[in-house]
N, C-alpha and C positions, 0 to 999 in steps of 0.2 A: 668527335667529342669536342663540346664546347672547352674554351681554354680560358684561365681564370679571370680576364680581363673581360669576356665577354658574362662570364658570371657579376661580377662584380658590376656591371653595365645594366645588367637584367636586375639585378637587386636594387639598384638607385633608381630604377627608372619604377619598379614595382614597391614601394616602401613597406608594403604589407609582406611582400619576400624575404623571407633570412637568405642572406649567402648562404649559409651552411646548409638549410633545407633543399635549398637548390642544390644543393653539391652532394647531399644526401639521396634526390632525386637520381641524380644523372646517375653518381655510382651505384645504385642499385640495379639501373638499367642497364650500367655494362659490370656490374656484379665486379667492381675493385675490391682490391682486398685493402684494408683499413691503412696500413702503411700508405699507401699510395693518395688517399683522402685524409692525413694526417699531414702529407708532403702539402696539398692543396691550400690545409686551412690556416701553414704556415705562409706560403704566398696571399694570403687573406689578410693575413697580422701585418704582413712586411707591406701591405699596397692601399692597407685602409688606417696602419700607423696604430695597431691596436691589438692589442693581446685577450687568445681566443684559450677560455680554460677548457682544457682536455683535461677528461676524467672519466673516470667506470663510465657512468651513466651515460655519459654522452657517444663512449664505443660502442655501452651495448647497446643505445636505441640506434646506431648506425646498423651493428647488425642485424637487428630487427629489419632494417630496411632491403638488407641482402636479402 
């Protein structure tokens, strides 16, 4: 599994990429459970220096993607 440096590498280098849809991608394919893509999108906040709102909407269109 990619690790979030190289997420965050694939997003800047693709600017039409969200991190999060990437992260949304990956964990779908290895089926994470929310906790664990909540652990990610705060190494997100801490490395791009930017706060990511978590909310309903945005868990459940995660689990839509499970």
């Amino acid at each position: 599994m990619e690790n979030t440096a190289n997420i965050m590498e694939r997003a800047q280098k693709n600017k039409d990429l969200d991190p999060l849809q990437i992260l949304f991608d990956h964990a779908s394919r290895y089926a994470l459970p929310v906790k664990i893509i909540l652990g990610f999108m705060r190494a997100i906040e801490r490395h791009q220096k930017i706060k990511i709102r978590v909310n309903d909407r945005l868990v459940n269109t995660y689990r839509k993607y499970v």
